[in-house]
N, C-alpha and C positions, 0 to 999 in steps of 0.2 A: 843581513848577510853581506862579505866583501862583495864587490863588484868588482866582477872578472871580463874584462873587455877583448877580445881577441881582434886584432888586427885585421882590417878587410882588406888594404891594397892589396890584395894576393888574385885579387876579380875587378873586370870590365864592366859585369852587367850592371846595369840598373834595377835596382829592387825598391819594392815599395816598403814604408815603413813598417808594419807587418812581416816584410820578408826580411830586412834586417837586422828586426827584434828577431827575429826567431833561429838566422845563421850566428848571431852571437850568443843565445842559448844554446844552439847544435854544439859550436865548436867549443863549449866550459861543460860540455858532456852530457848536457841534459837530452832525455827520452823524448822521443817524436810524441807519448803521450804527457809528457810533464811539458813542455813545448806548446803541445795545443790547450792546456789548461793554464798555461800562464797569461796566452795572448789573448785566450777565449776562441780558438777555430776545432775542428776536427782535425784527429789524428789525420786523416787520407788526406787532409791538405796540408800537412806542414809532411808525411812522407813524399807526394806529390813534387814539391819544394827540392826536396833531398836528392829523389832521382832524378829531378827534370836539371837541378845548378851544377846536379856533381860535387853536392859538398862532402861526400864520406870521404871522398879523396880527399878535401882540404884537410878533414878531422884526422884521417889516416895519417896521417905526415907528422905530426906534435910527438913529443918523445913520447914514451911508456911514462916515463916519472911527471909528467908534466899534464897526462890524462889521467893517472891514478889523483892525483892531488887535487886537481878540478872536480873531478868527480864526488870526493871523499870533501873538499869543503862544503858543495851543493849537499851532498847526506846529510850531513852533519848538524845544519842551518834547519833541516825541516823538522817543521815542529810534531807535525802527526806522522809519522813515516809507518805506509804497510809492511803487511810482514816481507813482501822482497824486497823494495829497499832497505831492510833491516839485514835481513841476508847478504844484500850487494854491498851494505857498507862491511860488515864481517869479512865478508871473504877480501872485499881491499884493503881492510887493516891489516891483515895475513899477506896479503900480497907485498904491503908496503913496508911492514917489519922486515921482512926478508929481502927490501930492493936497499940495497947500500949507498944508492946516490938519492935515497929517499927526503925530500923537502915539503913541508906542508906547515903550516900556521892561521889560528883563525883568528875572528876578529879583527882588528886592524895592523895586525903583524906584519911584518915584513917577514918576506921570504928568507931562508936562512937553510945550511946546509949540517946536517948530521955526521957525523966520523961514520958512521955503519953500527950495524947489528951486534951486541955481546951479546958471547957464548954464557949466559948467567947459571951458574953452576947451581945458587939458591935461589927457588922456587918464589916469583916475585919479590927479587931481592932490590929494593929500593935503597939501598946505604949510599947507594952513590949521587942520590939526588938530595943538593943541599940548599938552606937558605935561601943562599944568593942566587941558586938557577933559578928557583920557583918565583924569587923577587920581579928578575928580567923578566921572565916568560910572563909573569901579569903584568908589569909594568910596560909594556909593548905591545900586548894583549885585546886588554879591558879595556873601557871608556869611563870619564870621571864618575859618571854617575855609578856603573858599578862596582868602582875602588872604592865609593862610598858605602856599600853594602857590606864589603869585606872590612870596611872599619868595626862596621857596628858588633860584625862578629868575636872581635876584638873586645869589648868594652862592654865590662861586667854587669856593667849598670845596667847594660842595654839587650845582653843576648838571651836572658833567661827563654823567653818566647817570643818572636818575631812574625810577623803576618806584613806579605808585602801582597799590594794589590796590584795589578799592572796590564801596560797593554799587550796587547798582542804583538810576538815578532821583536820585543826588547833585549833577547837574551841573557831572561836570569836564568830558567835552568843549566844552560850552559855555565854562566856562573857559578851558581850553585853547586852543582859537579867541579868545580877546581877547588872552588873554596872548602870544599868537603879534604876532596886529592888531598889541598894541601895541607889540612888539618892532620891528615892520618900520619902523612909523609911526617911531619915536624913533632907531632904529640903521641904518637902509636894510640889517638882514641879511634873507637869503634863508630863508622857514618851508617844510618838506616836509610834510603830512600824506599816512600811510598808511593806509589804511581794507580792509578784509577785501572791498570791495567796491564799486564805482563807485557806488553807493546813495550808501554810506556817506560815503566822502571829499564828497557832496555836503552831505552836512551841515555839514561844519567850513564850507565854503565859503559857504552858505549867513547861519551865525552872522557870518560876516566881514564879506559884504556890509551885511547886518543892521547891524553897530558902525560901521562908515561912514557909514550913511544917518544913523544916531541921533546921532550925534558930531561929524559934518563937514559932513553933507549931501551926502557926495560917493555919486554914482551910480560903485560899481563894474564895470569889464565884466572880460570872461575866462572861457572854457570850462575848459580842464583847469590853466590857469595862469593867473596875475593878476600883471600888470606895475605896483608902484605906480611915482608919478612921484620916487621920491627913487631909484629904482633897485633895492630891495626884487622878488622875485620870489617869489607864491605857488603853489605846486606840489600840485595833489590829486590823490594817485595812489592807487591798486587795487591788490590784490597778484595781480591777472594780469596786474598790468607786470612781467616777469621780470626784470628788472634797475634798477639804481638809478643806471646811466650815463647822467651829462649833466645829472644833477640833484647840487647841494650846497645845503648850510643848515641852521640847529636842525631835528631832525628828530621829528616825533610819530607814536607807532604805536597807533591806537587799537583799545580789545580785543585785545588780543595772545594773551588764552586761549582764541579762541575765533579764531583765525586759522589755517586748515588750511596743515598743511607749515610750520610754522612757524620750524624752524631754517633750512630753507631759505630762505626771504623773508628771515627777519633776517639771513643771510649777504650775501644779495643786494644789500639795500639798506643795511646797514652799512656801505658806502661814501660815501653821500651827508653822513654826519656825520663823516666820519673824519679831517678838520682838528682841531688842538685846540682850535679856536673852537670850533666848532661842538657845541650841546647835542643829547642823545637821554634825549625820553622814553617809558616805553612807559605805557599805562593802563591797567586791561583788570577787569573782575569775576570769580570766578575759575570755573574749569569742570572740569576735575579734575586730579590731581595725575601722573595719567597723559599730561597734554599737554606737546607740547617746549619749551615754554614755562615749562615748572616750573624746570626746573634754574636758570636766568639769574634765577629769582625765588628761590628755596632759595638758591644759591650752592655753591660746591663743597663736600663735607665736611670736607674739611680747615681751609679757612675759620670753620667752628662758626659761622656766623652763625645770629640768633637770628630768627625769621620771629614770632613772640608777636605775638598783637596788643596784648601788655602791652609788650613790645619797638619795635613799630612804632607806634604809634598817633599819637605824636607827629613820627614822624619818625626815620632813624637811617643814618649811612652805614657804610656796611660797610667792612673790610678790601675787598675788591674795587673798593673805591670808586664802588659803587653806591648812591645813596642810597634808601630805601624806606618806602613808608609807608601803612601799613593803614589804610582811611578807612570804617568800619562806618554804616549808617543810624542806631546811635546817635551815635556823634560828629558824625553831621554833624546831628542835632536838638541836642544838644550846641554845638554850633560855629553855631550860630545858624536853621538850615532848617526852616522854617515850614509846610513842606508836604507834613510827615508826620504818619499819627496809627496811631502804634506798636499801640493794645488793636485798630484795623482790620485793621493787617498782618497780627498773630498769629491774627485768623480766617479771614483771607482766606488763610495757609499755615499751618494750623495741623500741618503734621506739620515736626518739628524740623530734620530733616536738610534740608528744601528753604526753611524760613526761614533758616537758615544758612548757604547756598548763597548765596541773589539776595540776602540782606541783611547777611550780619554775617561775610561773607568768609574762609567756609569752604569747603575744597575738597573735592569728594566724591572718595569712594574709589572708582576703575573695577577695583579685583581681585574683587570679590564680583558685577560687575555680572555679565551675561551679555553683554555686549556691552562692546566694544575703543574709548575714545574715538579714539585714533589712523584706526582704520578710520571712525569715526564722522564725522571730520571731513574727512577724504580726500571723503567723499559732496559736499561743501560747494562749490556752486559759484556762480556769477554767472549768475544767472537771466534780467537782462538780453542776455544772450548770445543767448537760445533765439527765434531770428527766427520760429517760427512759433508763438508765446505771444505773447498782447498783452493782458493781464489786464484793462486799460482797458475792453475791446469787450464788445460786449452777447454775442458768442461767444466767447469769448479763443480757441479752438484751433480755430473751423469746422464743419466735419463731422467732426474726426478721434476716435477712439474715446476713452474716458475709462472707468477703472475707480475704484469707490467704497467706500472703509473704513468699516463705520460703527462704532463702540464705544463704547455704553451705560455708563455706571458701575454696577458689580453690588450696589456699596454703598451710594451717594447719587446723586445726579440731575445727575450734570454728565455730557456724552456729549464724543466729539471725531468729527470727521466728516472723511477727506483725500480728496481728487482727483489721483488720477494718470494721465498719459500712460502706456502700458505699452509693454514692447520693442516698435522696428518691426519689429527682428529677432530670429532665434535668439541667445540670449545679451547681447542688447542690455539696457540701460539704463532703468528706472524713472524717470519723472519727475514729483515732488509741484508739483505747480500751486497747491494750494488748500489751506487747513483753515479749519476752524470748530470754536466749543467753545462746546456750547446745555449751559444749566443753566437749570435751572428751568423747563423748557418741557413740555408736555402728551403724549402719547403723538400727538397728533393734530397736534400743535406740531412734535414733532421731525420724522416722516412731514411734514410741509408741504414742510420745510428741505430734505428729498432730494430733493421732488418738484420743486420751484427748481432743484434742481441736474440734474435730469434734464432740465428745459428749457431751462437755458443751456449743458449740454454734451450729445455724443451721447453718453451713456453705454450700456455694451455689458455691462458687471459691476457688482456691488454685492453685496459681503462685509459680516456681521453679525451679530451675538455675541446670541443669541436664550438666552443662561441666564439670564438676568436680567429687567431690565424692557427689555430689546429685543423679547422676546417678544410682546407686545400691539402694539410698532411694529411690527415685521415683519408682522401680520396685513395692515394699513392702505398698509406699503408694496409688497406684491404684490398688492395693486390696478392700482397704475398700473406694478410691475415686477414681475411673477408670476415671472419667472426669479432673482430675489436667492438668494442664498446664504447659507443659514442654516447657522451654525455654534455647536456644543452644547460647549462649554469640558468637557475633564474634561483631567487628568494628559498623558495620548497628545496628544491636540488641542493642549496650550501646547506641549509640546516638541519637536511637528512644526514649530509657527508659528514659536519660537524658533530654533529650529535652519536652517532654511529663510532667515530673515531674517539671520541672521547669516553665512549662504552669497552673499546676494545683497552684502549689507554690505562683506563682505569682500573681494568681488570687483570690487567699485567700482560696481555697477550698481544704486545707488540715488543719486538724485540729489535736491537739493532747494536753494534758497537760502542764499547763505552768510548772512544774515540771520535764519534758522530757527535761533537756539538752543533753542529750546522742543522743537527734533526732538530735537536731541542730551541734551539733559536728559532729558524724555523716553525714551529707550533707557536710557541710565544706571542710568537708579531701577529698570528689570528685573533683579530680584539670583535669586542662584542659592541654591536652598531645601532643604530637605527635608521630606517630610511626615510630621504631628505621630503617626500612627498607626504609620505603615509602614516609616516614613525612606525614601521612596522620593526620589530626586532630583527636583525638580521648578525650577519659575521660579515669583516673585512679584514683584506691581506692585505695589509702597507706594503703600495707598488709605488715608484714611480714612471714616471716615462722612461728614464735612464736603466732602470733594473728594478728586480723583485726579490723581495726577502721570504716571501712565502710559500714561495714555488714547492719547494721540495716536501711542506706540507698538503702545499692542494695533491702534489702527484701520489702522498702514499694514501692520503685519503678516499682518493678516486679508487686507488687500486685495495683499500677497505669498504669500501664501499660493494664490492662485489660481491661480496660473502652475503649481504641479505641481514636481513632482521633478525629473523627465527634461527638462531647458533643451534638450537637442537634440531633440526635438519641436520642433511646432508650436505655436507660445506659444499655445495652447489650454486658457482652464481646467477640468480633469476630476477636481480633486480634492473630494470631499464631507467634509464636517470633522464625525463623530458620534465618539458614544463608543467 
């Protein structure tokens, strides 16, 4: 994402690094919660921050056109965006179509200024965006590495079907969405984007309106489809569209590794590209080599295609005539991308196996895990579905009950916290609403966090891993919930948790956003152990001192763990978790 640096002399005080980082995220518009999820503090201390500097005033002062554009690049750049920031970037592209001294550019653009808004008499009428704008606007845009993308799509040899693997935070789908734009713009063909989820496909569409406004000035409209005026149709579909009839065109499938039932949707929709016009690409980072996804990327064995990222890096089409190509967060610092800083990454994941995961497009192994990615991603659903969740509302579920994970780090100070719906009925359905991940926070800090969360939902449970430094929280949180459930980690205790979770996993009755790969990662890193004295079989969660990758599974585990053995009971929890 550019880096938007906002000028401090305008202040005396002395701030600490923490409060720096955090007054230059204030003033490029970012939320006191996206603020304390960047630096890792709590919301009440970067508010805290706000009221005690006086910085709304600083923020207050920057033009209109100059906090809309801020705002609308940070949108723009996230790669999982909930449903209100989905809304908050809507409503500023509406804002910003209609502001006439409107300026905005992503990538490594420079800033540049528009004539104003046309009255466009025909309904997404693009005739007036040519060649040569769409040339500039990428050519000032993009970075080498992704001018290189938009060759291949160029070159017959090469585009029948494309599979890019890559890191995270690279921007192809951004990409991807112009290259599409400007295919439609130049050739009036028909672009499909598939997305794991109506979130999702809203992004592409999102970027597209976006390259219109900056390129044309054209205001485009359309809900699930976008009619341009040369006859061009854009299509954003979910993969709870079961089928791909009634739709043709190049077709993009974005994260393909992390899209549950995956042969089936690509069967599905495999139709909508199956003219020999017509392009298919898939994108995706990768998640493990247990998803049905792997095979269409590996290639068959007989094939001996070579997957290397010494093989791929540049690009390489296979005997199967798919072309593929491994795009690491090195090569795209490499390939010109400015906003990365590689010695942060490696502390910010310092354990090997999960920097080479999100960054350098290595696929984790699920045979050692304890858990089935298959099953893991079967849980994956479209959250927008769930008509009595409104995540927006100051109650997202009402009066309905809510149980609480909570898991300390035994090793270093980062915790993960979930909110779940539990079955309405015998044998029903777990559903994760919520998570949070506090580091760095006080034993009185973290206790605040649940007590928030006991005021914005009913909560009726509250599981928590008291071996560690939960112990001093749990004092402070059976204050205001004397009933929590303290649970004492030994050998018996993880293999109950494990074994239990992987019953409810397995049975489809966990549920959570298809947007959550942080759950499924998560699960993964719990590998199957033994102990160093006894060899007795146990589970472990790759922690280090630095941070923990498995937090967010011990906390839903705990808070599965509640529910008990016997599912034909009364989803009553009566299990005590000691040694």
């Amino acid at each position: 994402m550019p880096e938007l640096n906002p000028p401090l002399e305008n202040t005396n005080i002395l701030y600490t690094t923490q409060q720096t980082k955090a007054l230059g995220l204030y003033l490029c518009q970012r939320t006191a919660n996206e603020i304390a999820q960047e630096i890792r503090i709590t919301d009440r201390t970067v508010q805290s921050w706000i009221a005690k500097f006086g910085w709304k005033a600083l923020r207050d002062d920057a033009p209109p056109e100059q906090v809309t554009r801020q705002r609308i690049v940070y949108l723009t750049w996230v790669d999982e965006k909930t449903d209100r920031q989905l809304k908050e970037l809507d409503l500023l592209l509406k804002f910003h179509m209609g502001n006439p001294k409107k300026v905005f550019h992503g990538g490594n653009a420079k800033d540049g200024t528009n004539k104003g808004r046309k009255n466009n008499k025909v309904k997404n009428d693009i005739s007036s965006i040519t060649k040569e704008m769409l040339d500039e606007y990428k050519n000032k845009t993009f970075f080498k590495y992704q001018l290189k993308i938009i060759e291949t799509k160029n070159d017959p040899a090469l585009n029948w079907m494309r599979f890019y693997l890559k890191s995270r935070q690279i921007g192809l789908t951004y990409l991807f969405a112009f290259e599409a734009f400007e295919d439609a713009v130049l050739t009036g063909d028909n672009q499909v984007f598939l997305s794991a989820s109506k979130k999702q496909s809203e992004i592409f569409k999102n970027y597209i309106r976006m390259f219109a406004l900056e390129i044309g000035d054209v205001d485009l409209r359309g809900k699930d489809e976008i009619h341009l005026s040369n006859g061009a149709i854009l299509n954003f579909l979910s993969t709870n569209a079961r089928t791909g009839q009634g739709f043709n065109g190049h077709l993009y499938i974005d994260e393909a590794f992390w899209i549950p039932r995956f042969k089936q949707v690509d069967d599905l929709i495999g139709g909508v590209s199956i003219h020999d016009k017509w392009r298919t690409t898939y994108l995706s980072t990768p998640s493990s080599i247990g998803h049905e996804a792997y095979p269409k990327w590996a290639g068959n064995k007989a094939d001996n295609i070579d997957i290397s990222h010494e093989a791929l890096k540049d690009g390489l089409l296979g005997v199967d005539d798919i072309y593929r190509q491994m795009i690491t967060v090195d090569d795209a610092i490499e390939g010109g991308a400015t906003f990365f800083n590689l010695k942060r990454l490696h502390k910010k994941y310092p354990l090997k196996e999960v920097f080479d995961n999100l960054l350098r497009c290595v696929f984790l192994d699920d045979a050692q895990s304890a858990f089935n990615v298959k099953d893991l991603m079967n849980c994956k659903v479209d959250a927008s579905d769930w008509k009595d969740v409104e995540m927006d509302s100051p109650r997202p579920v009402g009066r309905m009950p809510v149980w609480i994970g909570y898991d300390p780090s035994g090793v270093g100070d980062e915790a993960a916290v979930v909110v779940a719906l539990p079955p309405k009925r015998k044998g029903g359905a777990f559903r994760l609403i919520e998570k949070l991940r506090l580091s760095g926070v006080s034993y009185q800090g973290q206790a605040d966090e649940l007590k928030a969360l006991c005021d914005k939902y009913n909560v009726t449970e509250i599981a928590m891993d008291v071996s560690g430094i939960g112990g001093p929280v749990s004092e402070l949180v059976e204050v205001f919930f004397p009933r929590v459930t303290l649970i004492q980690y030994s050998i018996n205790t993880k293999a109950h948790m494990t074994y239990k979770a992987r019953e409810v996993i397995g049975a489809g009755r966990l549920q959570f956003d298809v947007t959550w790969d942080d759950v499924v990662h998560a699960f993964l890193m719990v590998k199957r152990s033994v102990t160093k004295n006894s060899n007795q079989p146990t589970f472990t969660a790759q922690r280090t001192k630095d941070t923990s990758h498995a937090d967010l599974a011990m906390a839903i585990m705990q808070l599965l763990s509640l529910e008990g053995i016997n599912i034909h009971q009364d989803v009553t929890p009566t299990v005590s978790m000691g040694d």
